[in-house]
Biopython code that builds the backbone (N, CA, C, O; Angstrom):
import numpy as np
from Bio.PDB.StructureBuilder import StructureBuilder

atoms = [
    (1, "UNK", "N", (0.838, -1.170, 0.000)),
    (1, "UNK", "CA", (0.000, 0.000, 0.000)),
    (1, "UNK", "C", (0.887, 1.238, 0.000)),
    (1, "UNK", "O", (2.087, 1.279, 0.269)),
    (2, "UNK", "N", (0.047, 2.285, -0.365)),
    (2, "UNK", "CA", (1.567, 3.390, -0.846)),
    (2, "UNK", "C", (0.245, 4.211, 0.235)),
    (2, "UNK", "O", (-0.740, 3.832, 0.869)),
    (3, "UNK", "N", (1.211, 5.991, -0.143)),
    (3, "UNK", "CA", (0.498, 6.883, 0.364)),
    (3, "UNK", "C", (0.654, 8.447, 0.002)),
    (3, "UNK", "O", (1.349, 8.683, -0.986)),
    (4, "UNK", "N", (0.141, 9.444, 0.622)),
    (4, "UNK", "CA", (0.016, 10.329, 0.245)),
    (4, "UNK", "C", (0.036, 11.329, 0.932)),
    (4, "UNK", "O", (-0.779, 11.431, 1.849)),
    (5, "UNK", "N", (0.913, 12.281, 0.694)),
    (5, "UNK", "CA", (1.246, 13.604, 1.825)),
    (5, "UNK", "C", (0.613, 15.169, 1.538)),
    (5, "UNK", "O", (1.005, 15.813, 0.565)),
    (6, "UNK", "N", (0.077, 15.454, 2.037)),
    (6, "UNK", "CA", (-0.624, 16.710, 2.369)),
    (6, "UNK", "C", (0.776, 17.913, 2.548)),
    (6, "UNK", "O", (1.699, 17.672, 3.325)),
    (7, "UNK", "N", (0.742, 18.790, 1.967)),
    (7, "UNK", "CA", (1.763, 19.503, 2.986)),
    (7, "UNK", "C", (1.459, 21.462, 2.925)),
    (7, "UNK", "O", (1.184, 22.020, 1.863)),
    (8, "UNK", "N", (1.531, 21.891, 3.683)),
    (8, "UNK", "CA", (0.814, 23.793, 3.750)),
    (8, "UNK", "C", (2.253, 24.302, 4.024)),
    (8, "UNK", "O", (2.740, 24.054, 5.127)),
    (9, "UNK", "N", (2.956, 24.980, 3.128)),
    (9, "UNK", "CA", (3.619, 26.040, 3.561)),
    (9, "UNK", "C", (3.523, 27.272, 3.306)),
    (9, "UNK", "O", (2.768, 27.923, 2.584)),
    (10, "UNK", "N", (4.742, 27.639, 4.270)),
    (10, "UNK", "CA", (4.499, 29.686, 3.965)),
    (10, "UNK", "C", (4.847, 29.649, 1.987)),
    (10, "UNK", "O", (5.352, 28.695, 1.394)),
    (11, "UNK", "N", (4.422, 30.886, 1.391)),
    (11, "UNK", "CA", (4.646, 31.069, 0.287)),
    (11, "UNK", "C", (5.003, 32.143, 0.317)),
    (11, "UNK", "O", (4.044, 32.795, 0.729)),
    (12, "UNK", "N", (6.133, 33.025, 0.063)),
    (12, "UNK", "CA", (6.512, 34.480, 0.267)),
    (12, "UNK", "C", (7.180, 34.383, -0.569)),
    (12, "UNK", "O", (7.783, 33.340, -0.825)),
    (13, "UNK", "N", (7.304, 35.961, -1.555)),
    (13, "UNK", "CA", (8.687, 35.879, -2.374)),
    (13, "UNK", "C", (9.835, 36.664, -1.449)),
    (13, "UNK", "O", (9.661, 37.733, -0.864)),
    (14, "UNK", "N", (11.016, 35.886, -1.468)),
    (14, "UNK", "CA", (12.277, 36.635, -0.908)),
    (14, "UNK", "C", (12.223, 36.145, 0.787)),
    (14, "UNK", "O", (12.941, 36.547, 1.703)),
    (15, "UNK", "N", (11.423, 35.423, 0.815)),
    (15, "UNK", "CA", (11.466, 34.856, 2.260)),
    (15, "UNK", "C", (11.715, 33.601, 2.587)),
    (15, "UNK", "O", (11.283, 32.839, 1.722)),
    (16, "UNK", "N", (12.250, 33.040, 3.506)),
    (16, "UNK", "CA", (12.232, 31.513, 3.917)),
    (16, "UNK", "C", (10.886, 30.621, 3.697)),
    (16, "UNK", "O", (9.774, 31.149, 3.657)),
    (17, "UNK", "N", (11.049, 29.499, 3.586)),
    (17, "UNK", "CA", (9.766, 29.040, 3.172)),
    (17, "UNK", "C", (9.640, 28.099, 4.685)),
    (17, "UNK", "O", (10.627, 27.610, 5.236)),
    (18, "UNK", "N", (8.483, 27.994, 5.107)),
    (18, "UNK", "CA", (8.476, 27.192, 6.495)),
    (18, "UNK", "C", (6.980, 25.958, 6.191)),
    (18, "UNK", "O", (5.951, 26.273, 5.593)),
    (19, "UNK", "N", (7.186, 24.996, 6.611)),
    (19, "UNK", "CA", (6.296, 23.965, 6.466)),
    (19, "UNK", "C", (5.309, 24.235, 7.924)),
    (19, "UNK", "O", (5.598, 24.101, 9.113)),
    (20, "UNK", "N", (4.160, 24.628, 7.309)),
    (20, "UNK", "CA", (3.224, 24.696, 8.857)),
    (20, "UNK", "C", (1.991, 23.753, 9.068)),
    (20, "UNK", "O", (1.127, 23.981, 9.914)),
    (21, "UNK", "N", (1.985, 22.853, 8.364)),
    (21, "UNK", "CA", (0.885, 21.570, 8.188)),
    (21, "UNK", "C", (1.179, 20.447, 7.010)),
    (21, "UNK", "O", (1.402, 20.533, 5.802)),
    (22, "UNK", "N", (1.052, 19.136, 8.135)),
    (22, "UNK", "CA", (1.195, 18.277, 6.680)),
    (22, "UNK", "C", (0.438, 17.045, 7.504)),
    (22, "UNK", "O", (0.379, 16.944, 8.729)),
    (23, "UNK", "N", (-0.110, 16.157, 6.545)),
    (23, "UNK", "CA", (-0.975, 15.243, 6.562)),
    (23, "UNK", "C", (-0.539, 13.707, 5.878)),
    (23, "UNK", "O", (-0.852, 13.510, 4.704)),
    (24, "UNK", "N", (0.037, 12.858, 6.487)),
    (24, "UNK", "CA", (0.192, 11.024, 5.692)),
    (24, "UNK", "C", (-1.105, 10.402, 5.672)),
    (24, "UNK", "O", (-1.758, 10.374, 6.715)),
    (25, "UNK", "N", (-1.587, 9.864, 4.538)),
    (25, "UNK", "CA", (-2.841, 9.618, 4.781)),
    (25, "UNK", "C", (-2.833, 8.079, 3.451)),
    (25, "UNK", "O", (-2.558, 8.340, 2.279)),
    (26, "UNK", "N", (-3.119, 6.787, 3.823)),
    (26, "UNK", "CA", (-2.997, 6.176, 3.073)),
    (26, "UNK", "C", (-3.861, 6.272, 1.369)),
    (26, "UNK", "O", (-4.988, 6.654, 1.053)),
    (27, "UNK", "N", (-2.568, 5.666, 0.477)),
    (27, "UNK", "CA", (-2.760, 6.066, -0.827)),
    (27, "UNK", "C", (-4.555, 6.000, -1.366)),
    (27, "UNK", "O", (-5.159, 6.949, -1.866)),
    (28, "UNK", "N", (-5.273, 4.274, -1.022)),
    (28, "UNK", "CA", (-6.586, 4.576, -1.192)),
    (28, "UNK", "C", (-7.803, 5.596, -0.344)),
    (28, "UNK", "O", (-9.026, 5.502, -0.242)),
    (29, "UNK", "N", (-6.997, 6.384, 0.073)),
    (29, "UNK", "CA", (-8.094, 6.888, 0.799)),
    (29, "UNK", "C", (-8.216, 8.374, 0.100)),
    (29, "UNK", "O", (-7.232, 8.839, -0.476)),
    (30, "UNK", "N", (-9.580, 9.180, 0.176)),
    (30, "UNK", "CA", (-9.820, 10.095, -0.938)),
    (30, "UNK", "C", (-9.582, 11.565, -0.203)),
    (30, "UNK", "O", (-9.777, 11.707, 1.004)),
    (31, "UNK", "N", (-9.199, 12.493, -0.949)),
    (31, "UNK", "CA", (-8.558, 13.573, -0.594)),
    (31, "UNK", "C", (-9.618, 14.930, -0.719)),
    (31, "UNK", "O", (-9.349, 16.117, -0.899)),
    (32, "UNK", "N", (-10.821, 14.293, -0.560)),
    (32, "UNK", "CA", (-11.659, 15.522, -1.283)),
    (32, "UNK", "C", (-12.184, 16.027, -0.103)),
    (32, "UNK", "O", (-12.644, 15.116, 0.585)),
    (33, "UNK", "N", (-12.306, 17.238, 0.450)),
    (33, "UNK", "CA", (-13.101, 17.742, 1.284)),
    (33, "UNK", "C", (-12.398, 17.850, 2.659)),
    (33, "UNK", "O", (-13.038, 17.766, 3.707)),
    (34, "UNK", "N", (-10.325, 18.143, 2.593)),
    (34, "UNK", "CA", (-9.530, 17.890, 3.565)),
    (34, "UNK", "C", (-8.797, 19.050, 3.851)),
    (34, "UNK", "O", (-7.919, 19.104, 4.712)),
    (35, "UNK", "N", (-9.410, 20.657, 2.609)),
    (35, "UNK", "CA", (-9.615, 21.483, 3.106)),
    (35, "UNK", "C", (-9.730, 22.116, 4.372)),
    (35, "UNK", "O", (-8.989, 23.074, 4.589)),
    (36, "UNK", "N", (-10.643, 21.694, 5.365)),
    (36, "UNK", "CA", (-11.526, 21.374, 6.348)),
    (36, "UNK", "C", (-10.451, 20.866, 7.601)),
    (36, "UNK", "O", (-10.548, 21.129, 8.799)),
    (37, "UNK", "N", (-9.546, 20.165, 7.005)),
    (37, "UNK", "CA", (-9.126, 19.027, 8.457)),
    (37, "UNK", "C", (-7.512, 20.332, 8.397)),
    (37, "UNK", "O", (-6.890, 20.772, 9.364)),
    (38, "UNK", "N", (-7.343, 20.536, 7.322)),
    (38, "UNK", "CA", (-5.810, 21.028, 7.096)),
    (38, "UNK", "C", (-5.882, 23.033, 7.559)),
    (38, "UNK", "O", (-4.932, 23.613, 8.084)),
    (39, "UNK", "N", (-7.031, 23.620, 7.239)),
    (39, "UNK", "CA", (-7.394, 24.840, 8.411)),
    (39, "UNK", "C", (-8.212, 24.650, 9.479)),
    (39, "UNK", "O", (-8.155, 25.714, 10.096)),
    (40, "UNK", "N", (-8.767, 24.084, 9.916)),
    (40, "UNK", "CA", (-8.744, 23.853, 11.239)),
    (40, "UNK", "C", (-7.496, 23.685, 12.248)),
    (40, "UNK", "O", (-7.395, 24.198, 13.363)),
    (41, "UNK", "N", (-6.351, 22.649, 11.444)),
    (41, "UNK", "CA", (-5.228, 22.534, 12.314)),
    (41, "UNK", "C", (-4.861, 23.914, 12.445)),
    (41, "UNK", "O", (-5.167, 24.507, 13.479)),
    (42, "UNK", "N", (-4.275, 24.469, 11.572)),
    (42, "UNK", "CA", (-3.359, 25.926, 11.009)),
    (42, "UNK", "C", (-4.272, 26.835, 12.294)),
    (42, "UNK", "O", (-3.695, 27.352, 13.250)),
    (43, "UNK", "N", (-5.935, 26.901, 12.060)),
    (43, "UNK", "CA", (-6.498, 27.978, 12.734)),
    (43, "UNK", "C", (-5.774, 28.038, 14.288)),
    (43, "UNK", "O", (-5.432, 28.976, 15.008)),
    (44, "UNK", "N", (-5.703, 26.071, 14.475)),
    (44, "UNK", "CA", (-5.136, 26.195, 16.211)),
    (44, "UNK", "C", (-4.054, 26.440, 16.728)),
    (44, "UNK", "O", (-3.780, 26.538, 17.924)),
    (45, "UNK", "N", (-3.197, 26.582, 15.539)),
    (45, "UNK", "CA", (-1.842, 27.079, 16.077)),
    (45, "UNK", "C", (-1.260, 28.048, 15.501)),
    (45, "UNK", "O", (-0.073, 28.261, 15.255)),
    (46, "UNK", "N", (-2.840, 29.017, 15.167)),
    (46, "UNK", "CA", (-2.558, 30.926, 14.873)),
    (46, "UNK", "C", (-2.459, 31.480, 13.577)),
    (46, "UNK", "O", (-2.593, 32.667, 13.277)),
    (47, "UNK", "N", (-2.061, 29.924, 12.362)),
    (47, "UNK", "CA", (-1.737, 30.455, 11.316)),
    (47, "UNK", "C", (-2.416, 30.091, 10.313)),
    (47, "UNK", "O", (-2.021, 29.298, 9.458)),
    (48, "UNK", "N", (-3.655, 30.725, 10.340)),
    (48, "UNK", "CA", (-4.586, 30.536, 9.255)),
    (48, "UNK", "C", (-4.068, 31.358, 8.451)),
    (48, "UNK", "O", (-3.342, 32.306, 8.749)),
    (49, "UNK", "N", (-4.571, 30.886, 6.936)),
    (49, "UNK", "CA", (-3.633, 31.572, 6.377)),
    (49, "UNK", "C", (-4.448, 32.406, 5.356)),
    (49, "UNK", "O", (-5.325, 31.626, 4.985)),
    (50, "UNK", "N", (-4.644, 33.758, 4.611)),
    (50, "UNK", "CA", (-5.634, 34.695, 3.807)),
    (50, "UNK", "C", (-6.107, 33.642, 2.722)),
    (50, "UNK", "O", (-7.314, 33.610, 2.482)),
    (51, "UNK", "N", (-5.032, 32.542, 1.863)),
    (51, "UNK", "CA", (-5.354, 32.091, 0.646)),
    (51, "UNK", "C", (-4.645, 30.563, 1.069)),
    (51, "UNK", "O", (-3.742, 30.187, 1.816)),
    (52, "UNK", "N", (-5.381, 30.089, 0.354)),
    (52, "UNK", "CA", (-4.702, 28.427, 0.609)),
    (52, "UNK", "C", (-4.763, 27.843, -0.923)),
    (52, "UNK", "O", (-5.807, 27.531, -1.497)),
    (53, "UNK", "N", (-3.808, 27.781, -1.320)),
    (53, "UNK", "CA", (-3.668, 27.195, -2.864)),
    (53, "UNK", "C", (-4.358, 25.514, -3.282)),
    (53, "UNK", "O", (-3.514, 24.618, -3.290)),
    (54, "UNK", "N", (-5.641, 25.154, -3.574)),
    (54, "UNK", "CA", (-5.403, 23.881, -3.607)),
    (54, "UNK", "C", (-6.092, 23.419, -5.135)),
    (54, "UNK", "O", (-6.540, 24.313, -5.852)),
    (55, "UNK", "N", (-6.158, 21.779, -5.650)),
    (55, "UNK", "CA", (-6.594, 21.775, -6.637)),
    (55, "UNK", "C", (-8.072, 21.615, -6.843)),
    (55, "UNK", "O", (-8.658, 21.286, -5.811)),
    (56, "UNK", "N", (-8.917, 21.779, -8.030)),
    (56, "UNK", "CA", (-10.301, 21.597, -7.696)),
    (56, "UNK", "C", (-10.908, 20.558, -7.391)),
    (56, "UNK", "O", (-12.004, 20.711, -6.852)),
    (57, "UNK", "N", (-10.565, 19.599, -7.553)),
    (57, "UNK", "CA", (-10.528, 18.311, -6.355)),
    (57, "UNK", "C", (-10.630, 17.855, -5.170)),
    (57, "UNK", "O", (-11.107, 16.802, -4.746)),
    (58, "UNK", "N", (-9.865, 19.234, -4.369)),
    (58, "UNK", "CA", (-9.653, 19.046, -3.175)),
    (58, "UNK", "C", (-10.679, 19.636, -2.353)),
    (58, "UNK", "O", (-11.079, 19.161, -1.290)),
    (59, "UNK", "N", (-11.069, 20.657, -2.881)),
    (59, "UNK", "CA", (-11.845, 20.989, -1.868)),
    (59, "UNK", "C", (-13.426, 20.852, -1.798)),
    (59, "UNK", "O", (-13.984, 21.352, -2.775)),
    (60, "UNK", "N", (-14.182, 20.340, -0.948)),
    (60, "UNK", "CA", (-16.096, 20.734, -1.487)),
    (60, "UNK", "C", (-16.560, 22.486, -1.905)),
    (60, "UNK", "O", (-15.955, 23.554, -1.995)),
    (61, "UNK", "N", (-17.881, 22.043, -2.068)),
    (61, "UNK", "CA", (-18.368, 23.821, -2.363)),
    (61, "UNK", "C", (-18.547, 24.309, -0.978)),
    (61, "UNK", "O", (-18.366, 25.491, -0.685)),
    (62, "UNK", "N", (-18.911, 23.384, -0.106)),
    (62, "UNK", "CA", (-19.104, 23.790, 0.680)),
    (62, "UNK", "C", (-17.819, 24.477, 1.711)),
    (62, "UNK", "O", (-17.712, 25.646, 2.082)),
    (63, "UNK", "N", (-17.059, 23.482, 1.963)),
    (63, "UNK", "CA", (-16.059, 23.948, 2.468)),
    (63, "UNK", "C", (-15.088, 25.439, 1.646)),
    (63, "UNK", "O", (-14.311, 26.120, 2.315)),
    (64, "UNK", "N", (-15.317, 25.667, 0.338)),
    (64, "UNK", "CA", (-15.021, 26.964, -0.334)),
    (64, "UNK", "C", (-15.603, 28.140, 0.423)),
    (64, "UNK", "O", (-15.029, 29.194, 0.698)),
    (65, "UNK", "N", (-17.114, 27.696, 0.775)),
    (65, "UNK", "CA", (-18.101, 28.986, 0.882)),
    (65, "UNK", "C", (-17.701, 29.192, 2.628)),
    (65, "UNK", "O", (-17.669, 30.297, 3.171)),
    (66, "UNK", "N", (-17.476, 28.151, 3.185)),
    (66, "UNK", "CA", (-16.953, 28.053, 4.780)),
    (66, "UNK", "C", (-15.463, 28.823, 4.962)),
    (66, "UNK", "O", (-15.516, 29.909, 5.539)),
    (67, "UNK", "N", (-14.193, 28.372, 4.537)),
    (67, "UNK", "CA", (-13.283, 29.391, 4.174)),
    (67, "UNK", "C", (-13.557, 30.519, 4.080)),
    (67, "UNK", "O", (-13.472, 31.072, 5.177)),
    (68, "UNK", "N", (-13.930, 31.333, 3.094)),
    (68, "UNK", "CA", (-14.557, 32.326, 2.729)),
    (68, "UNK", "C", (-15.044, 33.246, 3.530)),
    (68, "UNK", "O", (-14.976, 34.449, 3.280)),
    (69, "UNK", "N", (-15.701, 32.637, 4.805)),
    (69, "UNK", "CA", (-16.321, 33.109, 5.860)),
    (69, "UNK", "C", (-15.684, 33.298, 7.013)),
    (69, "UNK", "O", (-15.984, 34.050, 7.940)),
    (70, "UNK", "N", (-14.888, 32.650, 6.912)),
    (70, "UNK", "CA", (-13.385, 32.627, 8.180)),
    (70, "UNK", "C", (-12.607, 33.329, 7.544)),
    (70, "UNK", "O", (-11.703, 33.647, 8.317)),
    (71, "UNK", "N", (-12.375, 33.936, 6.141)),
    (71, "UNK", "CA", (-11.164, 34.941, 6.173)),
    (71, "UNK", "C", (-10.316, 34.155, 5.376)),
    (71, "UNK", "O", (-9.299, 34.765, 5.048)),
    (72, "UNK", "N", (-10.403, 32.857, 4.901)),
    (72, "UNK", "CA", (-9.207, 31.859, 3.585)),
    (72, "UNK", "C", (-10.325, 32.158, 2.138)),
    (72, "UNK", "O", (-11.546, 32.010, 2.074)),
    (73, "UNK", "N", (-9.474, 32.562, 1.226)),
    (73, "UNK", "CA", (-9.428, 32.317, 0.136)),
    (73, "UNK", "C", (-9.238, 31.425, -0.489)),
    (73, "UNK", "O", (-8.240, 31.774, -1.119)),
    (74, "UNK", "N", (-9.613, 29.920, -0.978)),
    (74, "UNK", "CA", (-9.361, 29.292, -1.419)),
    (74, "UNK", "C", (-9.272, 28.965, -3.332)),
    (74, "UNK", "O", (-8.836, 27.895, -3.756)),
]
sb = StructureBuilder()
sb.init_structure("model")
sb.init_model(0)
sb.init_chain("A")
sb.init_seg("    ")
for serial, (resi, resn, name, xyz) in enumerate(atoms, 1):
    if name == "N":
        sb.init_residue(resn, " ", resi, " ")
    sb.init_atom(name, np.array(xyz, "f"), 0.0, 1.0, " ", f" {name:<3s}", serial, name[0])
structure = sb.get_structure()
């Protein structure tokens, strides 16, 4: 069985890049709607972040319109 890594970092130009969330999650298991699990962590340790880059896959509508409302851009 293989797997699959989640990972949130800072994105700045001209700045250090710092890893502030990451997720192992086995390969069959589905990645849609983890939006959700990956700002929630960030929110608890201060660093929610304005925009969160992800693919359209990843996230539900719902969880878009929820972001949105907390202040992430997705």
């Amino acid at each position: 069985m293989g797997y699959h890594v989640h990972i949130a970092e800072t994105c700045r130009n001209l700045r250090t890049e710092i890893l502030t969330d990451f997720e192992v999650l086995p390969a069959n298991e589905n990645d849609y709607g983890k939006e959700r699990r990956v700002l929630e962590r960030l929110d608890k340790r201060g660093w929610r972040p304005t925009v969160l880059n992800v693919d359209a896959g990843y996230c539900t509508g719902q969880g878009i319109v929820d972001a949105q409302a907390q202040g992430t851009l997705l």
